[in-house]
Backbone as numpy.savetxt, mean C-alpha at the origin, in Angstrom:
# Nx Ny Nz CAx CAy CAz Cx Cy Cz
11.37 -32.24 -9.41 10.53 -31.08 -9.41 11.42 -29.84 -9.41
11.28 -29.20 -10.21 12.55 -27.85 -10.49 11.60 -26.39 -9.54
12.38 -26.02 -9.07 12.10 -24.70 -8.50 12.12 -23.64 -8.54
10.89 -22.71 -7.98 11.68 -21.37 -8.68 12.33 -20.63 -8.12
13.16 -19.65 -9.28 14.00 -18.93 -8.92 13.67 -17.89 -7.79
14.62 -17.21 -6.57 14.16 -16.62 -5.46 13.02 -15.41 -6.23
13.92 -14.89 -7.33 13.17 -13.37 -7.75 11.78 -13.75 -8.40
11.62 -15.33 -9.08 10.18 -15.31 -9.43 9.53 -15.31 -8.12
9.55 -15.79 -7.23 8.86 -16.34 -5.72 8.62 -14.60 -5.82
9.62 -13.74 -5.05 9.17 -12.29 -4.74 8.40 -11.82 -5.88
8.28 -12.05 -6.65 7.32 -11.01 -7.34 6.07 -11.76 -7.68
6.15 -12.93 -7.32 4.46 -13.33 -7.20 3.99 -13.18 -5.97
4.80 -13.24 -4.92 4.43 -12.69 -3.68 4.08 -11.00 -3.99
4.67 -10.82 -4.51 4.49 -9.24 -4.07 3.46 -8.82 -5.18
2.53 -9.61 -6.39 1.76 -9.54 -6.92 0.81 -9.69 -6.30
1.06 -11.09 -5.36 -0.19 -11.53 -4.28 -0.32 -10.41 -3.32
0.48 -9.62 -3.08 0.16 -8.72 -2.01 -0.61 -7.17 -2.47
0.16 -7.18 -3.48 -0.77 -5.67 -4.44 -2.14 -6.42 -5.06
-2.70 -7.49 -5.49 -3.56 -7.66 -5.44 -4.85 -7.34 -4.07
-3.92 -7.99 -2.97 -4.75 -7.94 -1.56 -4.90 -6.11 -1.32
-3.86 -5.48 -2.08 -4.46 -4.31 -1.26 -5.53 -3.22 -2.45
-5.77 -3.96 -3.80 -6.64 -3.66 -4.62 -7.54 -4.04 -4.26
-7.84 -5.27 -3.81 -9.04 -6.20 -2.95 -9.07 -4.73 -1.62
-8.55 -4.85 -0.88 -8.83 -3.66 0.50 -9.59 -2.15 -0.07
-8.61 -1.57 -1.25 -9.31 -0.37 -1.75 -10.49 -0.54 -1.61
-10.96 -1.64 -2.71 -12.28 -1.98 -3.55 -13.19 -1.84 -1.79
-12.71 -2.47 -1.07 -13.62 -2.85 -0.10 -14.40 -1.64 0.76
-12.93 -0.58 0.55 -13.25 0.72 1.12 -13.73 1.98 0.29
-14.14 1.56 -0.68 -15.09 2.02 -1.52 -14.38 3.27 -2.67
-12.99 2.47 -2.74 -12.52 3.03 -3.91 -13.08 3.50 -5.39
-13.20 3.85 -6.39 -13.76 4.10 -7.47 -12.92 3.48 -8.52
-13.07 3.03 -9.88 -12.04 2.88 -10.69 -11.31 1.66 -11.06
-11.21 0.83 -10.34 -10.35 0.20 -9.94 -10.55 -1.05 -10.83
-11.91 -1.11 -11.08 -11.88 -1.99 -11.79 -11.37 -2.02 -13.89
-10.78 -0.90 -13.88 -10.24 -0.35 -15.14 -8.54 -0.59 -15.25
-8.46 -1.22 -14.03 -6.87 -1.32 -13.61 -6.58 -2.53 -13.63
-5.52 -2.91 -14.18 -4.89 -4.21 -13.70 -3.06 -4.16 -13.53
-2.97 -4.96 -12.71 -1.59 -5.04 -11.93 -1.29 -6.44 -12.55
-0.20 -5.94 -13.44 0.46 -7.31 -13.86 2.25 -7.16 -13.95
2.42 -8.26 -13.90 3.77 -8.75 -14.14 4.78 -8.17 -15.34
5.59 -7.47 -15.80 5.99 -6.64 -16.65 7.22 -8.12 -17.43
7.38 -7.77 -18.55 8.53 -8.29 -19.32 9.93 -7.55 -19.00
10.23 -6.16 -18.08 11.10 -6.21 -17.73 11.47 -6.17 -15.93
10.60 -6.87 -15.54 10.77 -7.47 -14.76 9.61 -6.25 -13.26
9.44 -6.98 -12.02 8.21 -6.17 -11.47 6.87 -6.23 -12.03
6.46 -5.11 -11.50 4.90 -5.24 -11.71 4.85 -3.69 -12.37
3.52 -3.76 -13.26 3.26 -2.54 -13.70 1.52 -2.02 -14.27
1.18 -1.12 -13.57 -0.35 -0.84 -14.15 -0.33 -0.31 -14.86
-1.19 -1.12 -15.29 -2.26 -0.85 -16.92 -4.01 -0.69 -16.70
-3.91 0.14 -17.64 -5.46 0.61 -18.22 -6.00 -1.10 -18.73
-7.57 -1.28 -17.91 -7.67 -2.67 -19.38 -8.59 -1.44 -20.28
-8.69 -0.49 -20.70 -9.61 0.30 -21.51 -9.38 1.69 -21.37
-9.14 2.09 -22.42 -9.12 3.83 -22.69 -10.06 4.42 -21.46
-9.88 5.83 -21.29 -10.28 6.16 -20.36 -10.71 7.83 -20.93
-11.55 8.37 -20.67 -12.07 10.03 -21.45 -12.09 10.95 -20.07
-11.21 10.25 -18.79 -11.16 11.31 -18.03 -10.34 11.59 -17.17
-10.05 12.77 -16.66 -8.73 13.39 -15.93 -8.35 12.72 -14.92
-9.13 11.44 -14.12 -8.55 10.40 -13.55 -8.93 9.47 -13.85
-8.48 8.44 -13.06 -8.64 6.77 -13.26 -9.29 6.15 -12.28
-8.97 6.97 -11.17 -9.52 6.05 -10.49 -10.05 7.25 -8.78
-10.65 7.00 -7.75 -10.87 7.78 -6.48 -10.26 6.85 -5.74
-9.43 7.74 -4.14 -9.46 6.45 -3.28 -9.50 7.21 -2.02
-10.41 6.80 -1.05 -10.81 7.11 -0.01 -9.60 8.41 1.01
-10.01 8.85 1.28 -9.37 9.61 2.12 -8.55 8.82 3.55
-9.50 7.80 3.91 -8.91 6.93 5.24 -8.07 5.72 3.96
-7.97 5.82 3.52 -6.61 5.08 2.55 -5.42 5.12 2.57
-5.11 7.07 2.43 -4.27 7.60 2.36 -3.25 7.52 3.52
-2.13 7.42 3.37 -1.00 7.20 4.20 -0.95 9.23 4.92
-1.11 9.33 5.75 -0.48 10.74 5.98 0.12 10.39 7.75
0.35 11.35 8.09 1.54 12.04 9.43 0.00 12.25 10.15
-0.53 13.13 9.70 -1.81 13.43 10.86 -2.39 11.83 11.60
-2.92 11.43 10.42 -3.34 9.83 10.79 -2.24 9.05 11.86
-1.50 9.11 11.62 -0.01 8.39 12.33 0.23 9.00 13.80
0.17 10.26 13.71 -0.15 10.72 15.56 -1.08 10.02 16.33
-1.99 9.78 15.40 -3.07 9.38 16.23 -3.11 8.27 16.80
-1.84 7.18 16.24 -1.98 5.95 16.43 -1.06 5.58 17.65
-0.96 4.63 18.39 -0.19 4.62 18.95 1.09 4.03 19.07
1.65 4.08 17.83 3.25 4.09 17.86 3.38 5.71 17.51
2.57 6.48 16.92 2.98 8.13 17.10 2.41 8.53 18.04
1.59 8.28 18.76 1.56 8.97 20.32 2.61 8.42 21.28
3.56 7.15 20.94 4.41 6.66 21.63 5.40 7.70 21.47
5.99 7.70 20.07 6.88 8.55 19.19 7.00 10.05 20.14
5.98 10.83 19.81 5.42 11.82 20.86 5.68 12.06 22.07
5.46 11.24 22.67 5.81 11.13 24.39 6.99 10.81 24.32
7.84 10.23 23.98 9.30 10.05 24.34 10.66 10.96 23.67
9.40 11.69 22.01 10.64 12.52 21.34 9.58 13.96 21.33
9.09 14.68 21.94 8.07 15.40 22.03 8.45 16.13 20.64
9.82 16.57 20.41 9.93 17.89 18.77 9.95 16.96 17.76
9.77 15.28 17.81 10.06 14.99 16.16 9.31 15.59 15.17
9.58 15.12 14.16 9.10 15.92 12.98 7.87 14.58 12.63
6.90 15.08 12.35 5.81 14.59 12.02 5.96 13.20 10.95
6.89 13.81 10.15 7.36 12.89 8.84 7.99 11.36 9.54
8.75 11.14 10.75 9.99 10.65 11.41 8.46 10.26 11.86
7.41 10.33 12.55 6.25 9.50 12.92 5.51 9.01 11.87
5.25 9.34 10.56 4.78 8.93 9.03 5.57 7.52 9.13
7.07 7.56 9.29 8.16 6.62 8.87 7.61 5.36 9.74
7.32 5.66 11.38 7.57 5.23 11.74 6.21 3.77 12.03
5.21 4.78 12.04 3.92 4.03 11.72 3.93 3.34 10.34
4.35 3.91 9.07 4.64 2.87 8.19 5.38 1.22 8.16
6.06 1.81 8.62 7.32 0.41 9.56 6.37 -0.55 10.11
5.88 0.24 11.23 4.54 -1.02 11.94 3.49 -1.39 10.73
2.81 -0.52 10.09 2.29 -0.90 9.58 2.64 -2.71 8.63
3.40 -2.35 7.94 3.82 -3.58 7.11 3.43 -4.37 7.36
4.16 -4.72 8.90 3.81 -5.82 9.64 2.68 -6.29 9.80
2.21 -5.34 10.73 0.83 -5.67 12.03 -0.04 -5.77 10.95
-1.04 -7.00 10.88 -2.20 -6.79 10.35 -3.39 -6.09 10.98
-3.19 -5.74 11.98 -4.50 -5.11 12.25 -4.26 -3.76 11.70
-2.81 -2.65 11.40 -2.91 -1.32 11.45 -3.84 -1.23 10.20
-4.79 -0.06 10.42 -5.83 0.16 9.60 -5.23 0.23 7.34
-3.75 0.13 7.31 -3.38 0.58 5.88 -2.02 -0.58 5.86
-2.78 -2.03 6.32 -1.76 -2.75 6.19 -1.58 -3.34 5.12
-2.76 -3.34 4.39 -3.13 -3.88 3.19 -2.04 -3.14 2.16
-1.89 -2.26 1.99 -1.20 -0.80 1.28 0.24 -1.16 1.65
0.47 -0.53 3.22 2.02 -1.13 3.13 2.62 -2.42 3.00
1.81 -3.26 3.20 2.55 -4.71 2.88 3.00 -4.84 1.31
2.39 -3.94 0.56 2.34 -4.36 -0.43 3.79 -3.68 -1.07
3.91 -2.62 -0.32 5.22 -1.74 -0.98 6.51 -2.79 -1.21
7.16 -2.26 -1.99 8.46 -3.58 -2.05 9.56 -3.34 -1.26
């Protein structure tokens, strides 16, 4: 039984994972999305495509609680941790840092999103 190579494994993983967080959009009532597809490129990665012309100035909507921001990230508590122990960081240095958790933790509300980053 021949195996695959490490870099095919990561990028079907990491297809399987940008799929899951197109599946999450959709769920959170993204717009569009279904005009999109995430596929596998000939030079290697992933790359979106239109499946159909499009007659307008976007492609697609995506929720506001989607969006990765610094405000959201205070609120959570690895940036209210962040906060209490570095009171002047810079907002961005708590963005970083809640992203980080994010990846991981499945429960953080945009894990779907960061897991998917490469």
């Amino acid at each position: 039984m021949e195996r695959a190579a490490p870099a095919d494994v990561m990028e079907h993983s990491q297809l399987e994972r940008t799929q899951a967080m197109l599946t999450w959009l959709r769920a959170a009532g993204a717009e569009g999305l279904d005009n999109v597809a995430v596929k596998q490129t000939a030079y290697g990665g992933l790359g979106v495509f239109l499946a159909a012309p499009v007659e307008a100035t976007s492609i697609a909507r995506i929720p506001v609680e989607c969006c990765v921001t610094a405000t959201a990230a205070l609120t959570r508590p690895v940036g209210r941790a962040a906060r209490e122990v570095l009171p002047d960081c810079a907002d961005e240095f708590v963005l970083v840092l809640d992203a980080a958790t994010g990846r991981r933790d499945a429960t953080h509300p945009q894990h779907a999103y960061l897991a998917s980053l490469p």
